[in-house]
N, CA and C atoms as a LAMMPS dump frame, in Angstrom:
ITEM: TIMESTEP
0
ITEM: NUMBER OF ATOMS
198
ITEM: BOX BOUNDS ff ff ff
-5.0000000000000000e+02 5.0000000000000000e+02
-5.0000000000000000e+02 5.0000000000000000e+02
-5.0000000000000000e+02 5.0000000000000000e+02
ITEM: ATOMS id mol type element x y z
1 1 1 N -405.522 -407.588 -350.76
2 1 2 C -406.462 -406.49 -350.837
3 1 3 C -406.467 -405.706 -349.539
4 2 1 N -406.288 -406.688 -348.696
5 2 2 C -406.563 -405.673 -347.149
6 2 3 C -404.747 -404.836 -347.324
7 3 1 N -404.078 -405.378 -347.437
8 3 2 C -402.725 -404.555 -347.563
9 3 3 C -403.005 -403.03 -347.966
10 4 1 N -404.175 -403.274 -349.167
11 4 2 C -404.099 -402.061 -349.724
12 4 3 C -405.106 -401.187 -349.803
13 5 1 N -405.307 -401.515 -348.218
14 5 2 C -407.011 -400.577 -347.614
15 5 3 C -408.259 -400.948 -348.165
16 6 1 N -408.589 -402.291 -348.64
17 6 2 C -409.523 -402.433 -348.319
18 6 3 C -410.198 -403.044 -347.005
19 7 1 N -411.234 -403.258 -346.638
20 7 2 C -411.898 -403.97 -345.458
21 7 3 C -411.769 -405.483 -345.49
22 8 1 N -411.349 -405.799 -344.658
23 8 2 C -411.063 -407.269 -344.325
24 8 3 C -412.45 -408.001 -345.068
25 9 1 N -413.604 -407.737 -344.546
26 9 2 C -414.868 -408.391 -344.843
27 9 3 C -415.396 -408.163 -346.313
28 10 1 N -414.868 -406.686 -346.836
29 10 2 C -415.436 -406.793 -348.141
30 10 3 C -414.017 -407.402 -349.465
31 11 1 N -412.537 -407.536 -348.84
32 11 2 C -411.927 -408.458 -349.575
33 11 3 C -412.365 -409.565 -349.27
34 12 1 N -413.02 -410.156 -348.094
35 12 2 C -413.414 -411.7 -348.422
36 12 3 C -414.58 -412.232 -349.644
37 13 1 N -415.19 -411.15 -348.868
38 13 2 C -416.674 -411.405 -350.369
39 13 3 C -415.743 -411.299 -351.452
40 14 1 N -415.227 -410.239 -351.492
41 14 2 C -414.485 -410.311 -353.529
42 14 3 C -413.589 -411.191 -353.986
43 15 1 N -412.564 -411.923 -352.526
44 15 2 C -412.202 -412.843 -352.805
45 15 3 C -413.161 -414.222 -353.282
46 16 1 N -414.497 -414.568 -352.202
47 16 2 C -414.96 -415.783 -352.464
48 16 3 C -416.009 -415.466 -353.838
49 17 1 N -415.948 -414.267 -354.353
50 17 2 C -416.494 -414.413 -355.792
51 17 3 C -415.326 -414.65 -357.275
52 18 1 N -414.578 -413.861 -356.392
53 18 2 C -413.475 -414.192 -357.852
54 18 3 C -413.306 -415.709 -357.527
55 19 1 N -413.2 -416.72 -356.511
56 19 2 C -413.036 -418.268 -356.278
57 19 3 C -413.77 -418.805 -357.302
58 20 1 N -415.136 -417.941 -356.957
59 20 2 C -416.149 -418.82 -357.278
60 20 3 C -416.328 -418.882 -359.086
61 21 1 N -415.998 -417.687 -359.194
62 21 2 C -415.536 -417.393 -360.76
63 21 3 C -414.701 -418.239 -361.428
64 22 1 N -412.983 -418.336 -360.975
65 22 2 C -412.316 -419.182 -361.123
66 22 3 C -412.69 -420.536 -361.291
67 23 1 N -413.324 -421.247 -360.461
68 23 2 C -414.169 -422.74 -360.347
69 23 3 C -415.097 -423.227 -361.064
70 24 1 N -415.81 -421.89 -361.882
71 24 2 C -416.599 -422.379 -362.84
72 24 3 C -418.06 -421.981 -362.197
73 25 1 N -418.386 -421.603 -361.277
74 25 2 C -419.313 -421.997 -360.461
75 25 3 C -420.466 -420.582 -360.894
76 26 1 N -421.48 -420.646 -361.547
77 26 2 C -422.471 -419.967 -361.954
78 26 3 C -422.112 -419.961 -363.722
79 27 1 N -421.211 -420.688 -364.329
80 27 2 C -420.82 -420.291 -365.595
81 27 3 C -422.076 -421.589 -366.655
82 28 1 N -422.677 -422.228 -365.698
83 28 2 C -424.295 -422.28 -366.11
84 28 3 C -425.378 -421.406 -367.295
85 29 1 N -425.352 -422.042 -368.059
86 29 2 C -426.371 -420.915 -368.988
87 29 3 C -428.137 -421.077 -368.76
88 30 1 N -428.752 -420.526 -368.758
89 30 2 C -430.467 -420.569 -368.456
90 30 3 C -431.012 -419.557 -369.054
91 31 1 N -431.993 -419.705 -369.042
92 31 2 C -433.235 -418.893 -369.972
93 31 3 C -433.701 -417.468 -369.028
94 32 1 N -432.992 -417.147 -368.008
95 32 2 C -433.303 -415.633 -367.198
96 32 3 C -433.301 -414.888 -368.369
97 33 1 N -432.741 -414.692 -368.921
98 33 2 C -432.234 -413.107 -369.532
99 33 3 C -433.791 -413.014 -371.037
100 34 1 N -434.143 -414.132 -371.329
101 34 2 C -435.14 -414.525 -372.191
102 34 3 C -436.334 -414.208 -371.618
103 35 1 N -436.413 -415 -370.48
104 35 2 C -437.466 -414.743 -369.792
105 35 3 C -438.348 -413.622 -369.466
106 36 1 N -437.27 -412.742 -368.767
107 36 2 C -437.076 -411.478 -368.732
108 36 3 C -437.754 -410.498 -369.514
109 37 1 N -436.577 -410.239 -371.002
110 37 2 C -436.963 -409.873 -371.126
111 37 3 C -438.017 -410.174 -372.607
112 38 1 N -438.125 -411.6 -373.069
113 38 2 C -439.164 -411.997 -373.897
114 38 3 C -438.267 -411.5 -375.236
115 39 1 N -436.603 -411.938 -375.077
116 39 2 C -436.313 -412.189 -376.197
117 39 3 C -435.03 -412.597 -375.891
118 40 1 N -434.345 -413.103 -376.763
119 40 2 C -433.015 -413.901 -376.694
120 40 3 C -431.81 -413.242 -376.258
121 41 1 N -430.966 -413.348 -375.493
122 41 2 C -429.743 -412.65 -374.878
123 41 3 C -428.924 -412.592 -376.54
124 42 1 N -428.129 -411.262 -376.183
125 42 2 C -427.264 -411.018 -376.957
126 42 3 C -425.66 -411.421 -376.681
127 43 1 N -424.769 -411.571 -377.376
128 43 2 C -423.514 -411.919 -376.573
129 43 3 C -422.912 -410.655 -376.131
130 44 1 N -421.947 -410.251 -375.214
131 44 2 C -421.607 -409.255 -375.555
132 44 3 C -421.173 -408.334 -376.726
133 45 1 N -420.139 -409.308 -377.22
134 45 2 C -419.273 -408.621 -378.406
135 45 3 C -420.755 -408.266 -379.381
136 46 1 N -421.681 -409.119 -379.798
137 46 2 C -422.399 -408.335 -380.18
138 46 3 C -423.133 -406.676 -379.773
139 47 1 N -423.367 -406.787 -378.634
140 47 2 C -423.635 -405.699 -377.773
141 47 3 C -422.827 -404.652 -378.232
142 48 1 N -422.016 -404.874 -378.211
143 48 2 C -420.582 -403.706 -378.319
144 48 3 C -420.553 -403.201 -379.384
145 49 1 N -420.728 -404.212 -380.778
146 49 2 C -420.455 -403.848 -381.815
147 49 3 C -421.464 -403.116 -382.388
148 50 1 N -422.919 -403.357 -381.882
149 50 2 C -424.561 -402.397 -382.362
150 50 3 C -424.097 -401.03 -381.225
151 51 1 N -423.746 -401.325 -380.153
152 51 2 C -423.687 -400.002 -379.36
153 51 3 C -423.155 -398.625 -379.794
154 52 1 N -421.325 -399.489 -380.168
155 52 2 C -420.676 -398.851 -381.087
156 52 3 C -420.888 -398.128 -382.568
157 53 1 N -421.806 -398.652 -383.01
158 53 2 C -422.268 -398.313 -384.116
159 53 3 C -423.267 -397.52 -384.074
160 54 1 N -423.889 -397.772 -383.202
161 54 2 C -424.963 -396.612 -382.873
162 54 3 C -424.821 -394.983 -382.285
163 55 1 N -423.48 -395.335 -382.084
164 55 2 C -422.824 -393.915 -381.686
165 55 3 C -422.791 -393.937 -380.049
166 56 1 N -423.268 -394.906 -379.369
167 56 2 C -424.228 -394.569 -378.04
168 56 3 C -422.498 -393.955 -377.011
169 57 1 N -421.338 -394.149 -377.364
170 57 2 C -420.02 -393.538 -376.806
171 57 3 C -419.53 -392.907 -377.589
172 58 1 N -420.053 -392.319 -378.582
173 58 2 C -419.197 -391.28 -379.062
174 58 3 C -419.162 -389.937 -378.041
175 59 1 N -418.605 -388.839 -378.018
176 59 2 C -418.447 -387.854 -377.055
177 59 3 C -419.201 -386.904 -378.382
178 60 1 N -419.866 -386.095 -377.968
179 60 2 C -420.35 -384.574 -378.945
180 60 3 C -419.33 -383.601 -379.126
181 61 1 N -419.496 -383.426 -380.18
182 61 2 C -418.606 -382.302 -380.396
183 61 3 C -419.128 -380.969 -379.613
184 62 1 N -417.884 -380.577 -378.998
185 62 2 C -417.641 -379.002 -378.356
186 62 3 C -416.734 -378.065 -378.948
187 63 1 N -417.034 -376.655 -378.641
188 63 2 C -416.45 -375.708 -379.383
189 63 3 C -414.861 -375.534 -378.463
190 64 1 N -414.743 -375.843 -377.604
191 64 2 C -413.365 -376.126 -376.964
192 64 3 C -412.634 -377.449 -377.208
193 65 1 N -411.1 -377.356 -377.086
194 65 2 C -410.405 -378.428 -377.605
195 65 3 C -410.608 -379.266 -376.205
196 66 1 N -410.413 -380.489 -376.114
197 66 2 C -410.532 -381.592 -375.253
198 66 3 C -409.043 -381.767 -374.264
C-alpha cells in the first residue's frame, strides 16, 4: 500500500484490520443491531433484494441520453 502512496500509518491500520478480518476476530454475532434499533437485523442479501425492489437505485428518467 505504501508503494502506492498511501501513508505508512494509515496502511498499517488497514493492514491490522484486514488481519483482524482474516482471523476471524469480531466475526462474533450479538444483539447491537436489535438493541438499537428494537428490531431484528436483516441479512444483507435481504437488504439488497427489498432495496432493489423498492427502486431506492434506480436512476430517474431524463430527457437527455445518458
Amino acid at each position: 500500500m505504501v508503494a502506492a502512496g498511501v501513508a505508512a500509518d494509515v496502511a498499517r491500520l488497514l493492514t491490522g484490520l484486514l488481519v483482524d478480518i482474516r482471523d476471524g476476530r469480531g466475526a462474533d454475532v450479538s444483539d447491537g443491531v436489535e438493541r438499537a434499533l428494537g428490531r431484528p437485523p436483516t441479512s444483507f442479501k435481504d437488504f439488497v433484494a427489498e432495496a432493489g425492489a423498492a427502486g431506492y437505485w434506480s436512476c430517474p428518467a431524463t430527457d437527455s441520453p445518458a
